[in-house]
N, C-alpha and C positions, 0 to 999 in steps of 0.2 A: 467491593470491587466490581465495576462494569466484566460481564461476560460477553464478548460480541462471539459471532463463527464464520470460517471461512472453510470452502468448499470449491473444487473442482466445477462448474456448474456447465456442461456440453447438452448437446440435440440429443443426450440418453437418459438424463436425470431429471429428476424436481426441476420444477420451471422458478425463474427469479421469482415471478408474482406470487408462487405457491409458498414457497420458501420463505420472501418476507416477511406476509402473513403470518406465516407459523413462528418466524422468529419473536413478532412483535407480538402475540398474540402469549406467548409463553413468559414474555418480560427477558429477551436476550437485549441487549444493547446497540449491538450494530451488526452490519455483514460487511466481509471486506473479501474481494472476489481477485485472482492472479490475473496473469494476462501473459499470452504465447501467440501471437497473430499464425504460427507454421509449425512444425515441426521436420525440417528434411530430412528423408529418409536414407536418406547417404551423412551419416551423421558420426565426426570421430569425437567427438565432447560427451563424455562420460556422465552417463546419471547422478547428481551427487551427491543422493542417498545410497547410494550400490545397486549394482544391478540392473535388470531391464527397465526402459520407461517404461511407467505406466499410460496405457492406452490414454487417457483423457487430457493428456498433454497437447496432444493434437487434435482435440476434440474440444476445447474449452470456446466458451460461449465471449465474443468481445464483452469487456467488462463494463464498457461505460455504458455501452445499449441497455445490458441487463442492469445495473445500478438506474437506467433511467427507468423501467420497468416496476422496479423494486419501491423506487421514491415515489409512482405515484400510484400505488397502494399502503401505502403505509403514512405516518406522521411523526414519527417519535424514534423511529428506528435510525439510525448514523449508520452511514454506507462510505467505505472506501477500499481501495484497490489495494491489493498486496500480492505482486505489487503491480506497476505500473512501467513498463521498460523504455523512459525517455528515453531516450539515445534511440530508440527506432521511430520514433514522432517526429513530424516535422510540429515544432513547438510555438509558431504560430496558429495553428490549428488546432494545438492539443490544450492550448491556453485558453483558448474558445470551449472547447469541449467540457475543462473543468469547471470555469468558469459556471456555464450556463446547466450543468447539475446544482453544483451548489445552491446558487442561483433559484431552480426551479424547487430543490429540496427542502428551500428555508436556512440553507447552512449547514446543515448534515454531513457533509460531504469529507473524507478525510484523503489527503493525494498520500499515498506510499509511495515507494519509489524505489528502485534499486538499478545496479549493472547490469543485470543477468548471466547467466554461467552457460547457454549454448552459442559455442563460437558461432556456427554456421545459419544459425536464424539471424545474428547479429550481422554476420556480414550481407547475409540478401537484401538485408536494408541500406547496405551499404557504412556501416560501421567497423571503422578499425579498432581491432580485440583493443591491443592495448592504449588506445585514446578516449576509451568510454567514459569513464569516470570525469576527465576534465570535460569531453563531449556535453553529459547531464549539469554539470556544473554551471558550464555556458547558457546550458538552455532554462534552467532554471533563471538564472539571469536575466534574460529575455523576457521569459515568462512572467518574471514579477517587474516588467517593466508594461507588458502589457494590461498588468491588472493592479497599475500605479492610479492613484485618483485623478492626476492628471495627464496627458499626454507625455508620454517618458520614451524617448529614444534609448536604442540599447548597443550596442558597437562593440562582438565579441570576432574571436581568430574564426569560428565555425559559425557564425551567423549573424543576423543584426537586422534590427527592425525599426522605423524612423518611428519619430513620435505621433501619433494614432489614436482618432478615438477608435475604441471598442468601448462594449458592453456587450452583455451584463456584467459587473465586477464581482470576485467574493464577498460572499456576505459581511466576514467581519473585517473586512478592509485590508487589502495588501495583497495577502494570499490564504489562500485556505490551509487549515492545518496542515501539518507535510512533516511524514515520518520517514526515515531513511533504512532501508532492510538491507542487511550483509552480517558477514562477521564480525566479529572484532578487531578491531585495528586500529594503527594511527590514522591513515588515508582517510577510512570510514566515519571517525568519531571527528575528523576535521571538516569536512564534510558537512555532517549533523549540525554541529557548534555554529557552520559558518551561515548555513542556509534552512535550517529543518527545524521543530519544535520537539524532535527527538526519536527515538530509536526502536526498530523492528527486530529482533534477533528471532530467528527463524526457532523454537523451542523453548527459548530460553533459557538452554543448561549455560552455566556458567556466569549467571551472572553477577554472584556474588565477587568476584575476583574482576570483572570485569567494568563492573559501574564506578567505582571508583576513578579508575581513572577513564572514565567517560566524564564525569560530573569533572575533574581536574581542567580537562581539556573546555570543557565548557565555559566555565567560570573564566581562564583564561583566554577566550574569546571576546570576555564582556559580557556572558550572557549573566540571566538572573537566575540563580541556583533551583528558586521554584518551579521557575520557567520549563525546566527539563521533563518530557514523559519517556519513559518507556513501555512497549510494551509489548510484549514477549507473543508471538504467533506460529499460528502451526499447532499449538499446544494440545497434547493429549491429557487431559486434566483428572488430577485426583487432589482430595484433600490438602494432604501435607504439600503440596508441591504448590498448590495456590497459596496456603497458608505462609509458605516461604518466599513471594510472591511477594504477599502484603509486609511483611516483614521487611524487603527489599524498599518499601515505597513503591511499588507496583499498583496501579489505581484500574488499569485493563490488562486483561487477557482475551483473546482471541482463541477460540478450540476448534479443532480441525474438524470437519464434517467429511462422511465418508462421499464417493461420486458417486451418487447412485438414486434410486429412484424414491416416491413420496413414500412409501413403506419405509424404506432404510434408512431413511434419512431422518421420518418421524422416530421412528424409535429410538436412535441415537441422540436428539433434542430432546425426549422423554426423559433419558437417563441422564443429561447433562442439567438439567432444571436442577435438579439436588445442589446445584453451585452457585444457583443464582441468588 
């Protein structure tokens, strides 16, 4: 089983370069970094873990900057975002953007992707709550019309791009891997089936009850049963809980790294090496 880690990473903590290093340097697999462009401080959208945000909410470092930091210290290490809040991108831009990591990375590159759950950073971008989800859908669209081999027009209700050369393309042609992060649900796992190579679930509790009818949904998409990854993020990792893991067909896990500085952070990948 790949262990990658994903971490808060602000102007308070380990720097991406430091952090790389150390992940590749220890045999972790990949780093996959969140993204919060604001946090307002007139905010009625509920934490939803409970309780107060945590400071580094509003402190989190742009992810692609740092993933471009990261890729060019290291070689072996796979970097992506978890997640990535399309719907506040303009997705010509942000097609660019992943594009030319991958790109610079060698392939490395993995897109996460999710809705997100604070109304009011979504709306300063100008996104309506409940249009987000068809919102990313569109722009995915788009997006993989920009990163079509050939010039490909794309013609959606929220946007639309004529046909265009760009480069650089994904490496492995089309688009680069793209996992989709939420809960469970119909909406989400249709979603996944229609555009993603497969699924984030923040934890991963439940997912014995739950893959099933994710792989259902899949398969009647048309997709290929192999096809499907998931992989479970966030995770605070012990034995039996990865062991249940592989058990699932689980091939990555992602483990949470605390925010904080190259002491706290080394000692935490110390103690998580026993997994790898």
């Amino acid at each position: 089983m790949r262990i990658a880690a994903t971490i808060f990473l602000t102007d308070q903590t380990i720097t991406p370069v430091r952090l790389a290093r150390e992940l590749e340097e220890r045999g972790f697999s990949g780093l996959y970094l969140p993204e919060h462009t604001h946090i307002p401080v007139e905010r009625a959208t509920p934490y939803p873990a409970g309780g107060e945000l945590p400071p580094e909410y509003g402190r989190t470092l742009d992810p692609f900057v740092a993933l471009g930091q990261a890729a060019a210290v290291t070689e072996r290490l796979h970097l992506g975002t978890g997640i990535t809040l399309v719907a506040q991108h303009d997705p010509i831009a942000l097609a660019k953007q992943i594009a030319t990591l991958d790109h610079l990375s060698g392939g490395r590159f993995t897109l996460g992707l999710g809705f997100g759950w604070n109304k009011e950073e979504a709306a300063d971008h100008g996104v309506a709550w409940a249009e987000r989800r068809e919102l990313v859908r569109e722009r995915m669209g788009l997006m993989r019309a920009l990163w079509a081999a050939e010039p490909t027009a794309y013609d959606g209700k929220s946007g639309s791009v004529r046909a265009s050369y760009v480069y650089p393309k994904p490496v492995r042609g089309g688009a680069p891997r793209i996992l989709v992060g939420g809960a469970a649900g119909p909406k989400l796992f249709a979603h996944i089936a229609e555009y993603a190579d497969g699924w984030m679930p923040i934890g991963g509790r439940g997912l014995a009850e739950s893959l099933p009818v994710l792989r259902r949904v899949w398969e009647e998409a048309g997709r290929a049963p192999g096809d499907l990854q998931v992989v479970p993020y966030a995770v605070l990792p012990g034995a039996g809980k990865l062991g249940r893991y592989a058990e699932l067909g689980v091939e990555e896990v992602v483990v949470q790294l605390p925010s904080a500085g190259e002491g706290g952070v080394g000692a935490v990948l110390d103690e998580y090496t026993q997994f790898l």
